[in-house]
N, CA, C and O of each residue as an XYZ file, in Angstrom:
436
protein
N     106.780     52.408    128.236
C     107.607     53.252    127.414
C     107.426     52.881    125.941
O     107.124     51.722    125.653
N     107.622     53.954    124.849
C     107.463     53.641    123.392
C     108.914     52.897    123.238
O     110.056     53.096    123.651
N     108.165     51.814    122.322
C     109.219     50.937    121.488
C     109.910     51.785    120.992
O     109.540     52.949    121.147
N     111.036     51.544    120.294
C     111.942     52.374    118.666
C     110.912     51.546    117.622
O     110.808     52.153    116.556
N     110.361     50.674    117.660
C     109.377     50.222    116.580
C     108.221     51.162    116.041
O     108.025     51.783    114.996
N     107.537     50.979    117.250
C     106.676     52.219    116.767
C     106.944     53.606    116.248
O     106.347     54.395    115.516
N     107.877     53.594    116.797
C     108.120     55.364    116.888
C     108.745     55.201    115.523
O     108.911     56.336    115.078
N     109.305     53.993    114.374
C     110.180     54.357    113.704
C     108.747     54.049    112.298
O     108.953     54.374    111.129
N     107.581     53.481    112.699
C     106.444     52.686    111.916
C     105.567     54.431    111.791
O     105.297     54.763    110.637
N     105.137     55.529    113.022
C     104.876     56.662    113.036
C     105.206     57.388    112.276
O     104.558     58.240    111.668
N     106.577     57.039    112.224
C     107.287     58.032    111.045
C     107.296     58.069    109.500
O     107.304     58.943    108.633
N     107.293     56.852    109.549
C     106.875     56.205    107.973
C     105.539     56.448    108.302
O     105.444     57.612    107.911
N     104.499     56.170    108.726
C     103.426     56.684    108.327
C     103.605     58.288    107.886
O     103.165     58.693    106.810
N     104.151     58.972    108.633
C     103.898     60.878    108.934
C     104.287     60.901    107.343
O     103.583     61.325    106.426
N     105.689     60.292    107.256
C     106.299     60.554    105.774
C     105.564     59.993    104.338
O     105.815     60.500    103.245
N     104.819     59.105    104.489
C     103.925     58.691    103.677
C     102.958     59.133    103.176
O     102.505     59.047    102.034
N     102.501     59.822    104.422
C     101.032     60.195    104.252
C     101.671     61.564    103.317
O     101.744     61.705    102.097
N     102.035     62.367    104.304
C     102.873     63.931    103.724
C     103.091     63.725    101.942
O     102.603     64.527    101.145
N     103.943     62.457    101.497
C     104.257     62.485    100.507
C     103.369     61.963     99.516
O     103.840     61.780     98.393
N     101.963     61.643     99.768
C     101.090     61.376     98.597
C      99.788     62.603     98.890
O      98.859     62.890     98.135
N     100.116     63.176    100.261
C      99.332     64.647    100.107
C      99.773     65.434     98.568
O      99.085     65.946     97.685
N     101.465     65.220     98.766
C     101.730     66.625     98.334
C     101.777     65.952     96.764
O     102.095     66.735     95.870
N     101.541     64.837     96.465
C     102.028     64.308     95.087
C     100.640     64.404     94.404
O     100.527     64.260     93.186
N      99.671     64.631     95.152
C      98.336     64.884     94.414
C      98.092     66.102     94.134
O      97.406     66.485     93.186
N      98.978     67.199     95.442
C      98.768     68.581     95.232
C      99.468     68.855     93.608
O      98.857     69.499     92.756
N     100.606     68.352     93.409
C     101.328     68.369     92.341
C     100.543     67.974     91.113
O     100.893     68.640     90.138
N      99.791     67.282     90.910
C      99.045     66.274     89.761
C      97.978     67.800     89.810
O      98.145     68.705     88.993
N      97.166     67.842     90.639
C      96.218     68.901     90.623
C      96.354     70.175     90.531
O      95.313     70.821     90.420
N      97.460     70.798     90.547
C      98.013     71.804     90.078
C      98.370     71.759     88.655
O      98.008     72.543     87.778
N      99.105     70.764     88.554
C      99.755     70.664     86.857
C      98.515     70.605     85.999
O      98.624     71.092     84.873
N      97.212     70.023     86.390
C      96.299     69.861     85.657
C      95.234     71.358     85.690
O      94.545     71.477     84.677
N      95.101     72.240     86.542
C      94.582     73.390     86.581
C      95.035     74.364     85.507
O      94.362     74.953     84.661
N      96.611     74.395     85.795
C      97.607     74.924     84.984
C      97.274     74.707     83.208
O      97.094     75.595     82.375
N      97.274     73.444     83.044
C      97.218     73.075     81.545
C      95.755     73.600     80.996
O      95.794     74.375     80.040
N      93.910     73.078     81.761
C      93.560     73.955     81.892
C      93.157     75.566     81.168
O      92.375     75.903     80.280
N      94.079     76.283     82.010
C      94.098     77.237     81.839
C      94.769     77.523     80.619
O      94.110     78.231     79.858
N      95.495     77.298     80.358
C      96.684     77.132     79.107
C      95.252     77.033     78.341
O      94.904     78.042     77.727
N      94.476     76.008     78.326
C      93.905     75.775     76.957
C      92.758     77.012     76.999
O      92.396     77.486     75.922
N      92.391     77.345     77.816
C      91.232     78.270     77.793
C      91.899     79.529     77.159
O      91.506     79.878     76.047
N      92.894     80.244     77.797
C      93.544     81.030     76.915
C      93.899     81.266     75.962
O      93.781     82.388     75.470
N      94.622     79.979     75.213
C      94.724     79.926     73.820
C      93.320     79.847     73.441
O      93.431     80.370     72.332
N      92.029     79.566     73.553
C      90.735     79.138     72.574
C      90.550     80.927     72.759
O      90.387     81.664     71.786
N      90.615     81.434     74.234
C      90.348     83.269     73.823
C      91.008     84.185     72.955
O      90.545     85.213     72.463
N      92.042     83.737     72.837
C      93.277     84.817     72.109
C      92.951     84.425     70.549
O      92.665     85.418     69.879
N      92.934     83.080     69.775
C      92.455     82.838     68.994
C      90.738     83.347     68.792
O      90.378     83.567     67.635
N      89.988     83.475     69.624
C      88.702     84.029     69.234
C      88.558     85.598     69.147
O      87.693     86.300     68.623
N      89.755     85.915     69.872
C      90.030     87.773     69.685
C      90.522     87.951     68.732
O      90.279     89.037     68.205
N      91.293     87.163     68.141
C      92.233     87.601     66.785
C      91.456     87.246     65.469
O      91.869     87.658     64.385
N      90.403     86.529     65.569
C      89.691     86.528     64.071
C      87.926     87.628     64.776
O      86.886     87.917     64.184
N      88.267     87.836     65.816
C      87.226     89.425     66.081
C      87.503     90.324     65.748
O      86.752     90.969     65.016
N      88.807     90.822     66.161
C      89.496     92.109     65.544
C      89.887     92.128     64.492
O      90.177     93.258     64.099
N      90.060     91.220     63.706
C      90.453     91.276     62.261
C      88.693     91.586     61.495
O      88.481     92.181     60.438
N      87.847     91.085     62.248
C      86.295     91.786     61.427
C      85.776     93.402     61.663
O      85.064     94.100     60.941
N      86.348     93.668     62.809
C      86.106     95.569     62.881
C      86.583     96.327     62.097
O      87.778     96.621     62.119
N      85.761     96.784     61.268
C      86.373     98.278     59.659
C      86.711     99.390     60.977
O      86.845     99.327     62.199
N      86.737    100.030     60.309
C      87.308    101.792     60.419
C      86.137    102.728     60.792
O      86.207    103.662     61.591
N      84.621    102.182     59.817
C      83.729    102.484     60.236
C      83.069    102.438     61.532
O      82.733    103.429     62.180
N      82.857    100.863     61.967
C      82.721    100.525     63.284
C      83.148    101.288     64.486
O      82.431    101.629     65.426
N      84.511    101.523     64.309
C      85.273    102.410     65.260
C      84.330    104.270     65.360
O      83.921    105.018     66.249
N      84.370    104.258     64.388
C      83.775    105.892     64.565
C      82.270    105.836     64.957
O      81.721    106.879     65.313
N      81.513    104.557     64.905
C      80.414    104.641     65.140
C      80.484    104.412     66.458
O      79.770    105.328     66.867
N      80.858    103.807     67.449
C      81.513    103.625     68.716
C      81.675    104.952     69.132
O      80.955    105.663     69.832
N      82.501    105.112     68.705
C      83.347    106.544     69.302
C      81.899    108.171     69.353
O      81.901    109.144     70.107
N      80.806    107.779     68.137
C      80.056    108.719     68.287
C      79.092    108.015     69.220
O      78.538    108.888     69.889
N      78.566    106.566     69.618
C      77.629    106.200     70.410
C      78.544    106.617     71.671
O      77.798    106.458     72.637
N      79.674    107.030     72.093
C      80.367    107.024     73.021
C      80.384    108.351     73.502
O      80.497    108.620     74.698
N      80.273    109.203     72.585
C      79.779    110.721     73.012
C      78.382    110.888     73.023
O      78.081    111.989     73.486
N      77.222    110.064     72.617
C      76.200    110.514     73.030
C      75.749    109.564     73.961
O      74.526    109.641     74.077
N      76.187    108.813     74.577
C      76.226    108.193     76.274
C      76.723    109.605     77.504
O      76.196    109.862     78.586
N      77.605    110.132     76.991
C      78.342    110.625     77.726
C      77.694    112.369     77.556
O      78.271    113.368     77.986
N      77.050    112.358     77.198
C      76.033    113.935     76.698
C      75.099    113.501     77.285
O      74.691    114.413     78.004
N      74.204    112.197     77.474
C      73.823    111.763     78.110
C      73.471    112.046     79.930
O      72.790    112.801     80.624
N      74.345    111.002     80.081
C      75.108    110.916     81.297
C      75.674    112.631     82.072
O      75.991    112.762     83.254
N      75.668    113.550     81.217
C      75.881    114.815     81.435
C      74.607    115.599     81.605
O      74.578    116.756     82.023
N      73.490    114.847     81.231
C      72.522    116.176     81.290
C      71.737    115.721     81.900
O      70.776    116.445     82.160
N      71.741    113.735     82.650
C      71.102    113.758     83.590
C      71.720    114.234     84.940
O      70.997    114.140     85.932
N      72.852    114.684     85.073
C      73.778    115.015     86.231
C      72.980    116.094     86.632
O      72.324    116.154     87.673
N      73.099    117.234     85.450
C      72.971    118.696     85.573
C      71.602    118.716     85.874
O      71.257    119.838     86.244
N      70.535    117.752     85.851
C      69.285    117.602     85.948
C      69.158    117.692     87.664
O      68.569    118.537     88.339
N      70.188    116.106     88.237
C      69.621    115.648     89.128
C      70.319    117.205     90.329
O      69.707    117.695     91.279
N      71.532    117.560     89.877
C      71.900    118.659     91.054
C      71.974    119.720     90.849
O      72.730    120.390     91.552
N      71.038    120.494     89.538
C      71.371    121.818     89.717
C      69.915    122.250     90.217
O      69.683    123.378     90.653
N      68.854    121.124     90.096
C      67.415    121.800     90.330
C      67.572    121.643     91.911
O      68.634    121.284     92.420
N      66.407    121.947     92.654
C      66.361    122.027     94.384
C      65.973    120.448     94.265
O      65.063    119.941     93.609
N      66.815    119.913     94.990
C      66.707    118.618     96.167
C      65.989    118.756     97.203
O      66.605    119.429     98.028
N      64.700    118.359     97.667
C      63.890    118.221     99.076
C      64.821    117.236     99.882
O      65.229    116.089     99.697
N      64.990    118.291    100.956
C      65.756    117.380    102.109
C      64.951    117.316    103.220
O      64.247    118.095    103.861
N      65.356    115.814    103.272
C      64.431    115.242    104.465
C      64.857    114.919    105.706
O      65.897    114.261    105.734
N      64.450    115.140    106.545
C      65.195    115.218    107.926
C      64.668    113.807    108.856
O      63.640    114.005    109.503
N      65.236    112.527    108.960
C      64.870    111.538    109.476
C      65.065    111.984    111.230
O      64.668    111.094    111.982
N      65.529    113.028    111.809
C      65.282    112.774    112.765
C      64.142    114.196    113.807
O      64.051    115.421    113.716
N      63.624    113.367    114.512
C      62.199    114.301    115.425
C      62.607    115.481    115.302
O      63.825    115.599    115.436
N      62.000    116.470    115.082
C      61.769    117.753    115.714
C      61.919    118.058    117.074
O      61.293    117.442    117.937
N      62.728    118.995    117.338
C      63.647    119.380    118.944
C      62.322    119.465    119.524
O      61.462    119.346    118.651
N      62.027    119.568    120.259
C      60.830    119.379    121.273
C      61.725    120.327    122.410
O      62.861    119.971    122.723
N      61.049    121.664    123.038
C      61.324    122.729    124.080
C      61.370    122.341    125.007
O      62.255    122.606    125.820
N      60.282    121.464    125.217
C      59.715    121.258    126.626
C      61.318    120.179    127.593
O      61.791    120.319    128.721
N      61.676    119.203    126.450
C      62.858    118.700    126.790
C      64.056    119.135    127.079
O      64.580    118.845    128.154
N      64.625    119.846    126.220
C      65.488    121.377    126.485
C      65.696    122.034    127.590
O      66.783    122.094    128.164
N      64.393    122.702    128.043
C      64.122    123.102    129.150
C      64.201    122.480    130.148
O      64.767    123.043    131.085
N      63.573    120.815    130.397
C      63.652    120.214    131.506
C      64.907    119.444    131.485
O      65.068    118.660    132.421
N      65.527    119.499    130.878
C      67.583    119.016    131.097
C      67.969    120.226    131.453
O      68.405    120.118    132.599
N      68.080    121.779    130.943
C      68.709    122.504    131.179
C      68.289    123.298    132.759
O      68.976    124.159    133.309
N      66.803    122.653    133.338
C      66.660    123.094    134.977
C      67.022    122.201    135.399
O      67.039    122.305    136.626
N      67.456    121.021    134.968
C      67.849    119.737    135.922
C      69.573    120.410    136.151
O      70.054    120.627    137.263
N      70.281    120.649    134.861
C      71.702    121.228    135.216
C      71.731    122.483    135.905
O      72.658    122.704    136.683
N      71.080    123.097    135.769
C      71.108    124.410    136.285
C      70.669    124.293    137.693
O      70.615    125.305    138.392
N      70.394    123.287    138.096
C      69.844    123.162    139.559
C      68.131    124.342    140.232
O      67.798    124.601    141.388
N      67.656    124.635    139.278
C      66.655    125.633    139.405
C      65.559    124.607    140.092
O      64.444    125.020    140.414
């Protein structure tokens, strides 16, 4: 039969172990976290002295490379589906002779 010794030495192990699992999960989280913190702040600071260099100009030149993408993009459409598409048929040609010899097999002829 189990001692109360062991069974009470098991437990302190179970609780031990459990509690420096979770105390590393804690350390390694807090440190992902911070991390991230810093990567964010170095982006938000590198967006805010970017957008402070775009004129007014920039923007409209955008906005016209943005309509002739899109005039673009429109006249290869009208290209690829208004001319005839060759369609190709991946599967055999019906063959009669088969047809015929299923439809005397059902037909009992």
């Amino acid at each position: 039969m189990v001692d109360m010794i062991e069974l009470f030495l098991g437990l302190e192990l179970v609780i031990v172990g459990m509690g420096i699992t979770f105390l590393v999960l804690i350390i390694l989280s807090s440190i992902i976290t911070i991390i991230g913190r810093s990567i964010t702040k170095n982006d938000e600071k590198k967006n805010n002295s970017s957008e402070e260099e775009i004129k007014v100009e920039d923007i409209s030149k955008a906005e016209n490379d943005y309509e002739e993408v899109m005039a673009m993009i429109a006249v290869a459409y009208m290209h690829c589906f208004k001319s005839e598409v060759p369609v190709i048929s991946l599967s055999k040609p019906n063959e009669n002779w088969k047809v015929l010899g299923r439809r005397e097999m059902i037909e009992g002829i």
